[in-house]
C-alpha positions in Angstrom: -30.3 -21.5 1.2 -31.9 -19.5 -1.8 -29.8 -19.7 -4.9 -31.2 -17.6 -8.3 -30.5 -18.6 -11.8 -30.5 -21.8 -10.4 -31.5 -23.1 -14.3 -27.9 -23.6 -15.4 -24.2 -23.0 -15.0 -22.8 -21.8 -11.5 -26.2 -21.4 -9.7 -27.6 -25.3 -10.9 -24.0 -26.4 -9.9 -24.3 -24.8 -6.5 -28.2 -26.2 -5.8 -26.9 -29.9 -6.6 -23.7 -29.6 -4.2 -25.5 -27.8 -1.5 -28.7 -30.4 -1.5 -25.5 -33.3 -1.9 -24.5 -31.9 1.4 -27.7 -32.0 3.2 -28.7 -27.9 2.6 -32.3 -27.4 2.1 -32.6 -25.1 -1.3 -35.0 -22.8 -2.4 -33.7 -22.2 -6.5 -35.3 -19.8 -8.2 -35.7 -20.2 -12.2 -38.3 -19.1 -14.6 -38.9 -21.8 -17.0 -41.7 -24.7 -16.6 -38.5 -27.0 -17.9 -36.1 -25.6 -15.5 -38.1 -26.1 -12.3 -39.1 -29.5 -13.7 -35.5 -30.1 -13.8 -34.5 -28.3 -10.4 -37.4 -30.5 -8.3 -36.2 -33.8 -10.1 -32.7 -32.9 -8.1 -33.8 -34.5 -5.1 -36.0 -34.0 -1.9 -33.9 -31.1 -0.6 -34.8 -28.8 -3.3 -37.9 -26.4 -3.6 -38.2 -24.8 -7.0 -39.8 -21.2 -7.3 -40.6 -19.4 -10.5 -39.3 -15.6 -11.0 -38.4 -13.5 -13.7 -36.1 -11.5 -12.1 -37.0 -8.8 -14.6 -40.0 -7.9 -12.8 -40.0 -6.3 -8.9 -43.6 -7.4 -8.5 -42.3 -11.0 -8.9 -39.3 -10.9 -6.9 -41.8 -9.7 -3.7 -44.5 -12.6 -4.9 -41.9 -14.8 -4.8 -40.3 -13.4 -1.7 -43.6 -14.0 0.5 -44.2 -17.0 -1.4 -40.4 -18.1 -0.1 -41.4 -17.5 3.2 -44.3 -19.2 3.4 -44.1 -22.8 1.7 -39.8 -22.6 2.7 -39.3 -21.3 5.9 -36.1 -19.0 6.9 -33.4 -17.8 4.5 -30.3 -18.1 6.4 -27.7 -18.0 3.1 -28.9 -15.8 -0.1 -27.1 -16.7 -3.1 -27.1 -13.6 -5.6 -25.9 -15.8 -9.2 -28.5 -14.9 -11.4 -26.7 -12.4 -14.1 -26.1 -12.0 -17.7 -24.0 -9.0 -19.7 -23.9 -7.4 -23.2 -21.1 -6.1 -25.1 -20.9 -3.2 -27.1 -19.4 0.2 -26.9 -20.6 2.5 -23.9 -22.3 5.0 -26.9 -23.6 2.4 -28.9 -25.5 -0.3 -26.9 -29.4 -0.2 -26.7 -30.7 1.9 -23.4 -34.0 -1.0 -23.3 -30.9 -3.9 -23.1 -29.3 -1.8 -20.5 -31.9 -1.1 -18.5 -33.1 -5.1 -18.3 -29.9 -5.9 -17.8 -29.4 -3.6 -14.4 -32.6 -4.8 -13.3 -31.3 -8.4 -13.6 -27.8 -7.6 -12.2 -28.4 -4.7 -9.3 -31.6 -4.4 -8.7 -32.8 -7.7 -8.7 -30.2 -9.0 -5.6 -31.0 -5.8 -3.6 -34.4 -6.7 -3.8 -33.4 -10.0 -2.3 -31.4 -8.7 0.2 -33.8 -6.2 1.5 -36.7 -9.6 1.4 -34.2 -11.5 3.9 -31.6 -9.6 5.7 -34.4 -8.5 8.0 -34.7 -11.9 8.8 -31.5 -12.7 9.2 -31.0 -9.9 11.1 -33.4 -10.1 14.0 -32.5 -14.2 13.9 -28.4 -12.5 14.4 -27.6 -14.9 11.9 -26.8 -15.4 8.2 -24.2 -15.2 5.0 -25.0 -12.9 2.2 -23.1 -14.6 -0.9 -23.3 -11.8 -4.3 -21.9 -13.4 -7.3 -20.4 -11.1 -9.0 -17.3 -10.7 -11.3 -13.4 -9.6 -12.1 -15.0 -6.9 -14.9 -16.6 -5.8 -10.8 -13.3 -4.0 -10.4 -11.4 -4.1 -13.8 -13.2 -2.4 -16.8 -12.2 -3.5 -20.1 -13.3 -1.8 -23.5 -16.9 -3.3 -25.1 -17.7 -4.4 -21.9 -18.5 -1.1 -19.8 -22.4 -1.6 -19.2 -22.0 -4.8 -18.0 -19.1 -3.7 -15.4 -21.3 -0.9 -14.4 -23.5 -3.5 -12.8 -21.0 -5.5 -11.5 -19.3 -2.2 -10.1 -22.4 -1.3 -8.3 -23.0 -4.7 -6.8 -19.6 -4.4 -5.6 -20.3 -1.3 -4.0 -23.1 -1.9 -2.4 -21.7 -5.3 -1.1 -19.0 -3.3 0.4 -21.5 -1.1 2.6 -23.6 -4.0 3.3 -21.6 -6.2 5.0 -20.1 -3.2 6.8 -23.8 -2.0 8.1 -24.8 -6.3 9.0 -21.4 -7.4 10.9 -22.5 -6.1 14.2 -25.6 -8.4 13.5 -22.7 -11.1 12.6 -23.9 -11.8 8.9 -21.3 -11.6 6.6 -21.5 -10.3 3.2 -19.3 -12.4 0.3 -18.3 -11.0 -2.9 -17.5 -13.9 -5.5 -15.2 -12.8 -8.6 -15.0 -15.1 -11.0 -12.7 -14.4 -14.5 -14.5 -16.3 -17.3 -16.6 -19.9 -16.6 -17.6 -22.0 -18.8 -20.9 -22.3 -18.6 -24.4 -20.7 -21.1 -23.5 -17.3 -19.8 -21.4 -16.1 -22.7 -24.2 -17.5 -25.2 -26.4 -15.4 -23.3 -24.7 -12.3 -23.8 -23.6 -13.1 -27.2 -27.9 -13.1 -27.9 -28.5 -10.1 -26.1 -25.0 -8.4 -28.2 -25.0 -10.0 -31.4 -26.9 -7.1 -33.8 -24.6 -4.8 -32.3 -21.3 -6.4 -32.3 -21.7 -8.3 -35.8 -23.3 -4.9 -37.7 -20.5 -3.8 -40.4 -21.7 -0.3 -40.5 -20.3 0.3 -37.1 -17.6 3.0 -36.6 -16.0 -0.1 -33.8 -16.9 -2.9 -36.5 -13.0 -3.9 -36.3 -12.0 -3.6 -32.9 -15.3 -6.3 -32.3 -13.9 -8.5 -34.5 -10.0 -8.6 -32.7 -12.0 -8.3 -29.5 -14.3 -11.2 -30.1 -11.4 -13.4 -30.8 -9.5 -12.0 -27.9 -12.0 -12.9 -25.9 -12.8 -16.8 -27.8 -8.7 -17.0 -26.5 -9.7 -16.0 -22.5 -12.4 -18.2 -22.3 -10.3 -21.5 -23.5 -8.9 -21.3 -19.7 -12.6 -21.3 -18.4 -13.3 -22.2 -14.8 -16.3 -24.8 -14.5 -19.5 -23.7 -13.2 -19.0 -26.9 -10.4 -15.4 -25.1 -9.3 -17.0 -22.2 -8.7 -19.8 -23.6 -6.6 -17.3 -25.4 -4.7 -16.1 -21.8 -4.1 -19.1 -20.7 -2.7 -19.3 -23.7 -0.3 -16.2 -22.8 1.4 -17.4 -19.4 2.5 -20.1 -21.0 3.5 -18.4 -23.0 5.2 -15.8 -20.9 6.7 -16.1 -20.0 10.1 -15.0 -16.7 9.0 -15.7 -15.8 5.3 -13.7 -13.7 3.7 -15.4 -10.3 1.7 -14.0 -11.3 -1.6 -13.1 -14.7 -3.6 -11.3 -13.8 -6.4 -11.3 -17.6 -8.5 -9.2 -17.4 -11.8 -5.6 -16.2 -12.8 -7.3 -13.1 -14.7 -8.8 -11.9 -11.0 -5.3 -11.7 -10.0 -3.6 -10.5 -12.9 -6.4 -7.7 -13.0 -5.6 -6.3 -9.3 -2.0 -6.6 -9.8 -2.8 -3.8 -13.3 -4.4 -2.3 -10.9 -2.8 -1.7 -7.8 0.8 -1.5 -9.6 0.5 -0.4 -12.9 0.0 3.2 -14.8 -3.6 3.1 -16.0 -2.4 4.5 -19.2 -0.2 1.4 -19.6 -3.2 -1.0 -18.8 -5.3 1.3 -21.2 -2.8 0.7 -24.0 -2.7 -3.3 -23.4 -6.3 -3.6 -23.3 -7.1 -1.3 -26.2 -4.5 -3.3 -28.1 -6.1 -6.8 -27.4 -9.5 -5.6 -28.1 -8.7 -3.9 -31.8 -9.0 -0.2 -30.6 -5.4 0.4 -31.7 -7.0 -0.5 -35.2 -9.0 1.9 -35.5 -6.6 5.3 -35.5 -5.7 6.6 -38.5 
């Protein structure tokens, strides 16, 4: 099993209950602390560095996978952060590290070992990915357009690998408590916290909307657990949905006007403040 941003939250969760279960893991983190950390785990894990920023990297560490591991028979797609901020005012250099991170980065991966996996006729493809995949919500648009093209390509993925029998598994999480939303809050915080801002409002009511969401957190070790079922499952199904919010979000979806679910989320994220 390869598991990325392995360091914290979901992905360290998921390396100690996999090696707990006798898994052989290859976690892939970027700091000298982290793999420090990883490796103490236990004798089941193997540490790689990556910044997942860089493609060169990814194939070093790719061939470098290969050689000192062995097979990748389960890929583990976690690594991922977000920003918030209006679609027309967040910075193009944050966007475009942040789709390198989020899409680029876990097709990358998946064209390093599906090969494999292929020609072996056996594997799982796990993609960690979220409920903002499939439900957009004001301020948080560039970060759903990653998650919205992972989803896609999921979808076509594990399409073109089940005659191969690999499936492909889309996890959706709603909000985790884990360093994720610190993360974004330092790649979003000049942004969302500059007064000058024709939103400047509607970030303050959404900031605390959101502060109220993530009170009902999933842990980062329930979502592992999660994972282990599909990989466990004989048959895996293509999409997890973990928290009330995944549900509530394909019910607006499948049932409800979009202007009505436009209307309740510009409401709860200060928009409505903003007309004169």
């Amino acid at each position: 099993m390869l598991v990325t941003g392995a360091s914290t939250g979901i992905g360290q969760a998921l390396v100690r209950l996999a090696a707990s279960r006798g898994f052989r893991v290859a976690a892939v983190a970027r700091k000298d602390e982290d793999l420090a950390a990883l490796s103490a785990i236990g004798e089941n894990v193997t540490p790689f560095r990556c910044d997942l920023n860089h493609p060169d990297q990814i194939e070093a560490m790719a061939a470098e996978v290969a050689e000192k591991f062995g097979d990748v028979d389960i890929l583990v797609n976690n690594a991922g952060y977000g920003i918030r901020g209006a679609v027309d005012e967040v910075d193009e250099g944050t966007v475009r590290a942040m789709f390198e991170v989020n899409v680029f980065a876990p097709w990358l991966l998946i064209k390093a070992f599906t090969p494999g996996m292929r020609a072996r006729r056996r594997g799982l493809v796990v993609n960690v990915s979220s409920v903002t995949g499939y439900f957009v919500s004001p301020f948080n648009g560039m970060y759903s357009a990653t998650k919205h093209a992972m989803e896609g390509y999921s979808d076509a993925l594990r399409m073109e690998l089940s005659p191969f029998g690999i499936p492909v598994v889309l996890i959706e999480p709603g909000p985790v408590a884990t360093q994720f939303m610190a993360t974004t809050q330092k790649h979003s915080d000049d942004l969302v916290s500059n007064p000058d801002s024709m939103y400047a409002k509607a970030y303050d009511a959404a900031l605390k909307t959101l502060a109220n969401v993530h009170g009902n957190a999933l842990t980062a070790e329930s979502v592992a657990m999660s994972i282990m079922n599909a990989v466990d499952a004989k048959c895996p199904r293509p999409r997890y949905p973990l928290h009330k919010l995944s549900w509530i979000a394909l019910f607006l979806n499948t049932f409800v006007p979009r202007r009505i679910v436009d209307g309740i989320l510009m409401r709860q994220t200060g928009l409505t403040l903003l007309k004169k």
